[in-house]
N, C-alpha and C positions, 0 to 999 in steps of 0.2 A: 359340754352338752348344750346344745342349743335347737329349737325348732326336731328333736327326736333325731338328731344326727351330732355324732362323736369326730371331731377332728381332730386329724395328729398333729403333734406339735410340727413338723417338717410345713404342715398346710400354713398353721399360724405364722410359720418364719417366712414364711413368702409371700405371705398376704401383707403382712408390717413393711417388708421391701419393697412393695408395689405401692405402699398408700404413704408413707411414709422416704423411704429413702430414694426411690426412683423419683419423685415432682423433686424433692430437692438435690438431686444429682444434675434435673433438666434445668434448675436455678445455677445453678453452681457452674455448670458446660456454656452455658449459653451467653452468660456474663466473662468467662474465658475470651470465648469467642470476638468479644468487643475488645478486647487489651490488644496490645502489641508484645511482640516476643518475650520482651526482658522482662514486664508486666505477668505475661504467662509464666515463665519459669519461675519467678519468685513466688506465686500464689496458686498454682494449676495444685500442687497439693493438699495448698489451705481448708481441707474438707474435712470436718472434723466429728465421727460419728463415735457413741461411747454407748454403754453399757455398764450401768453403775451399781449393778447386781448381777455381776458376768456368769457365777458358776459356772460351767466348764466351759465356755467361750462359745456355746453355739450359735447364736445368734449374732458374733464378731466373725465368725468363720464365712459364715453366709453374705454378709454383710462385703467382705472383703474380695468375693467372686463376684459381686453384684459393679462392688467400685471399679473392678479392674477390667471387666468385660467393656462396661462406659467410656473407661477413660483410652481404653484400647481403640475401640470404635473413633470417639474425638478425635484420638491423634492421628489416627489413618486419612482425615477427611481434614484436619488442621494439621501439615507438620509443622512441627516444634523442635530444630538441629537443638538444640540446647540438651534439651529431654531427650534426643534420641542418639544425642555423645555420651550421655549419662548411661542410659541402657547399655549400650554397646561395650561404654567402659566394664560395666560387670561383667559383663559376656565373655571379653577376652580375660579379666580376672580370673572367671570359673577356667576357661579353658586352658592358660598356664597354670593354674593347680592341680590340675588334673592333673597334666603331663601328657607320658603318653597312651592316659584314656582318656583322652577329649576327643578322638576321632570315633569312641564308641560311643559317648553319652550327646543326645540329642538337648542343648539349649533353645526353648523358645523365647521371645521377646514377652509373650504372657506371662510366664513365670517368674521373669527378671519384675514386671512391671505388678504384679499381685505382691511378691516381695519390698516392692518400696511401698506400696498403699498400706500396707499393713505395717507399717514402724511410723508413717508420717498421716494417715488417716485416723487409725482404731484404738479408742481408750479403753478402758476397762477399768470398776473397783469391784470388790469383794470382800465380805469382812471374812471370810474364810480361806486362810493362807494356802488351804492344798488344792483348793478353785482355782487361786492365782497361779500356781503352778501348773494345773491343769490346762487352763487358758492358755497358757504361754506354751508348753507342749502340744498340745493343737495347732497353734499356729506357727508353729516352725515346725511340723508333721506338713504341714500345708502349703506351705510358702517354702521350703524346702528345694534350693539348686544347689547339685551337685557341685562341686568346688571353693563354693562358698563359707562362710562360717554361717554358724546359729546370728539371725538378727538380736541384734538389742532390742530387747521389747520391755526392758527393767522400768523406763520412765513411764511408758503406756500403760502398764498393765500391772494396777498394785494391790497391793491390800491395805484394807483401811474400814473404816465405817463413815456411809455414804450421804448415812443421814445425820450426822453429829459434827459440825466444823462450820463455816463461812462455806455459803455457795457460790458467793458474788460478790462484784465491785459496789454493787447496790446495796448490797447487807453494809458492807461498813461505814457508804456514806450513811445512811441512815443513824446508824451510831452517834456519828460525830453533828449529823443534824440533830441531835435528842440533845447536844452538849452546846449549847452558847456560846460564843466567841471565838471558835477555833479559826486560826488561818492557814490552818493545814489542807492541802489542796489532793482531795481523795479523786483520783483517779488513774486509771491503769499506768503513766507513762510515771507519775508521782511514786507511787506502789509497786508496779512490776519493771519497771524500764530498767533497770541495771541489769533484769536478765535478760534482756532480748538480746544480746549480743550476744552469749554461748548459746542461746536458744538456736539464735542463725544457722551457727558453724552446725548445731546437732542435725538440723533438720539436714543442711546441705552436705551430711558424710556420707559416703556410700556403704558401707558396713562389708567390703570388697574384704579387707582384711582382719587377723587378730588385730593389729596397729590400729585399726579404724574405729574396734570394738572398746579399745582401751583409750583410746580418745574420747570416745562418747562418753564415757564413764569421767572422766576429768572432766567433759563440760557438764556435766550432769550435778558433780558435785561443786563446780561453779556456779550454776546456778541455784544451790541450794544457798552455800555461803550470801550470793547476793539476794535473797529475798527471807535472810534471818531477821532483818526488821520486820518486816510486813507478815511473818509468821506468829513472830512476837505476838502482835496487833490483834491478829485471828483469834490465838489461843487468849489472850485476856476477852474480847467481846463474847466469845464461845462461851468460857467455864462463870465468868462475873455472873448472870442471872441465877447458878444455884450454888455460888458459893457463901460458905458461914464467914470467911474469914473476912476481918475489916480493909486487910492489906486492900484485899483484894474487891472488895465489894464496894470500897468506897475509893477507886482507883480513876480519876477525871479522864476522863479522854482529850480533854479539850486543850489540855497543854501537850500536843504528844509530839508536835516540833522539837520540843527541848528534848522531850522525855525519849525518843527514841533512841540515842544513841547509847543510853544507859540502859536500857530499859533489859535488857539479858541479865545484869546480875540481882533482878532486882526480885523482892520477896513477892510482889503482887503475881509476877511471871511462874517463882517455882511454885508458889500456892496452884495457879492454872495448871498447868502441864501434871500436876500433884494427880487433880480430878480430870485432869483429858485421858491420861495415860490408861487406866484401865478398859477404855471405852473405845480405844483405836480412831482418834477424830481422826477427819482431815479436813482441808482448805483449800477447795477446787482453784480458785485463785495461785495456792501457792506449789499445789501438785500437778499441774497442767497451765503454767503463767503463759505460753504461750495461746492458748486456746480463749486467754480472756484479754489479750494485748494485741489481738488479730482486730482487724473489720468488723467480724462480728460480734465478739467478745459473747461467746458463751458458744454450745458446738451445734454445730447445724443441724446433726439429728440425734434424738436419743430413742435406744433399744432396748426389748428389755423384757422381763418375765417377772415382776422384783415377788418379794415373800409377801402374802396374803397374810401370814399369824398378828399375833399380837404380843408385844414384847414384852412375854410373860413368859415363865418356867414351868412348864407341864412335869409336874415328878413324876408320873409315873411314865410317859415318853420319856425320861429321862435313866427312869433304872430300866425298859425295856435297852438302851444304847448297848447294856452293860452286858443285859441279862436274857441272851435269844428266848424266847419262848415263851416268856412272862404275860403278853397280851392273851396267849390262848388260856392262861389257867382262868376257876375262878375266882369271883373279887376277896373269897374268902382265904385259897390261895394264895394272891396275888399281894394280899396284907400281912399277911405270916411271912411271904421269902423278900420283900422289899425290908421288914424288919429286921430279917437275921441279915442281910445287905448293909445295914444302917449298922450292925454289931459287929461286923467281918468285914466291912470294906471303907473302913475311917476314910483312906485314899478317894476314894468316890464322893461319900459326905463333904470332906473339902472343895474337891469339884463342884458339884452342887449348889451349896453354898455361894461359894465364887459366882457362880453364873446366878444364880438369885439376887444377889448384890450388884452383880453389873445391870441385869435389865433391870432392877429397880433402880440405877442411876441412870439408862437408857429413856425411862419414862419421863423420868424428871425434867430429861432434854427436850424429849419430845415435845412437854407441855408448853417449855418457855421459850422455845425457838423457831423459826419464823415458819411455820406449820399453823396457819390462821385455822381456828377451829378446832385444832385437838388438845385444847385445853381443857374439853369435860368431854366425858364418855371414855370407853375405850381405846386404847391407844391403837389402835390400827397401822399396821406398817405400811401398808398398803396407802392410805393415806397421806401418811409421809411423804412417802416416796413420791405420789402422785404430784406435791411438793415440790416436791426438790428436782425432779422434773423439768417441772416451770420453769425454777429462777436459772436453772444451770444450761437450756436450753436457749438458742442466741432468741435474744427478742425483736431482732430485725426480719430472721428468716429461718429459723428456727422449727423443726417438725418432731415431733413424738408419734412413735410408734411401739404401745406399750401390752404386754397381755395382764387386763384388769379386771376384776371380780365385777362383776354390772350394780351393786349396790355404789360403785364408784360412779355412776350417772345420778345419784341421788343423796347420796352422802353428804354431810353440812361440808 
């Protein structure tokens, strides 16, 4: 509500692509335009827009007709044979899979071309697994040609918690500046460069076949194998500000030359992962290494609606999840049948519980991680996010287009 007029979220996702994703798409075209061919084809899809509180993908969906409508437009007015053997090759793909219904199914070049923006453009996290599912059913609903298989959309589109991990190449150098002496040379080709090589081949498969889809998947977990150092690295700086243990709290960074190649079996590592594991981190660096080993090193634009709460446990939103109807009784009701719940639904109490325990280690994160100013007051997710935002957003050329509470114009 604003000014005594109510708009729909359809208005607000097109107003975010107007002010946000369109100037950076006119950035993005326009700099094409100055390259030469092979220049273009290497980097024409370098456009890298995410959504790091996706829920059901809407604002990826929209985001994905916006990219491809543009980039359709460019290549009509710039041809690119590179890019337009590439189209073509799926084309005839779909149409010997068909067989003989390829002369009833109508392939356009739009559809082939919304199809690759959305595996090589569109990220997505979500700490809620059936979001991410959701997300990814959307966009193969959408992207969707005949003949074709489902894209790989597993690397893009994950689950995880967006606000608890490393969001940058700049978080860790900072670390290792806090440490004296290190000769350890933090920077993306130091840190991420062993996987730009399967990164390549991912970006450049056409996902034409099963075979293609099952290649992706081999490079995908090559480049996990190659950036298990650098994961390492994330999870000890991450979990060390709230852990009790000595392994690990008193763990140097500043020899971590040596210490890297051991550094997997070691107890400082299972103590981390011990406290990341309930809390679903990640480490944009090491879930999107492409995206921070680019030009821009962080994603051209972010989208997004992220949660307003505060990462705290409301019981009694919690037994209404269980209990339909609960909010209509009264409070004198509503304390009587939450109590026989607490004596008949142990299985829920445990739930409960659990989720009380993880956002009170959620908070913990919040206060000591690089979230300048929510160290006192309420924890605000909103906040956060507005956060993590920043540092994951490229600081070259970089746009956010966010739907924010307006206390976020005022907020320490």
């Amino acid at each position: 509500k604003s000014s005594g007029t109510y708009y729909t979220p359809d208005f607000a996702v097109e107003h975010l692509l107007d002010n946000a994703l369109e100037p950076a798409l006119d950035e993005h075209l326009n700099r094409m335009t100055s390259l030469g061919e092979a220049d273009r084809v290497e980097q024409f899809f370098d456009f890298r827009v995410a959504d790091i509180s996706m829920g059901s993908g809407h604002f990826l969906v929209a985001a994905i007709d916006r990219i491809e409508r543009r980039f359709a437009l460019w290549l009509e007015e710039n041809p690119t044979p590179s890019i337009a053997r590439e189209i073509q090759y799926l084309h005839e793909a779909a149409k010997n899979e068909l067989g003989e219904l390829a002369e009833t199914v109508v392939i356009e070049d739009g559809q082939l071309l919304r199809r690759m923006v959305a595996r090589r453009c569109i990220y997505g996290v979500d700490l809620n697994q059936i979001a991410v599912q959701l997300t990814q059913l959307s966009i193969w609903i959408h992207t969707f040609v005949p003949g074709l298989p489902l894209s790989l959309l597993d690397h893009n589109l994950i689950h995880g918690n967006a606000l608890i991990g490393v969001a940058s190449l700049d978080e860790i150098r900072k670390k290792f500046d806090e440490e004296s002496g290190t000769l350890f040379a933090v920077d993306a080709d130091n840190l991420l460069g062993q996987a730009a090589g399967p990164l390549k081949k991912l970006a450049k498969l056409s996902d034409a076949s099963l075979k293609d889809i099952e290649a992706g998947r081999n490079l995908m977990e090559e480049t996990r194998l190659k950036t298990l150092e650098t994961k390492a690295l994330c999870d000890l700086i991450t979990a060390q500000p709230v852990a009790d243990d000595p392994h690990l709290k008193g763990f140097e960074f500043h020899d971590w030359s040596s210490q890297r190649a051991k550094i997997q079996g070691s107890t400082a590592l299972r103590v981390a992962r011990e406290i990341l594991e309930p809390v679903s981190a990640i480490h944009f660096p090491i879930v999107f290494p492409e995206v921070f080993l680019g030009r821009t090193q962080g994603f051209n634009v972010i989208l997004g609606n992220p949660p307003w709460d505060e990462a705290v446990v409301n019981e009694d939103k919690f037994w209404s999840r269980y209990e339909p109807g609960l909010a209509g009784l009264t409070p004198r009701e509503q304390k009587e049948k939450i109590h026989s719940l607490r004596q008949n639904r142990l299985d829920l109490v445990q739930i409960l519980e659990l989720e009380i325990a993880e956002a009170r280690l959620t908070r913990k994160f919040l206060k000591v991680g690089n979230f300048p100013g929510m160290g006192t007051g309420d924890p605000d997710l909103y906040k956060a996010f507005a956060w993590r935002f920043w540092f994951v957003t490229s600081l070259l050329i970089g746009r956010i287009g966010v739907v924010m509470p307006r206390s976020a114009l005022a907020a320490k």
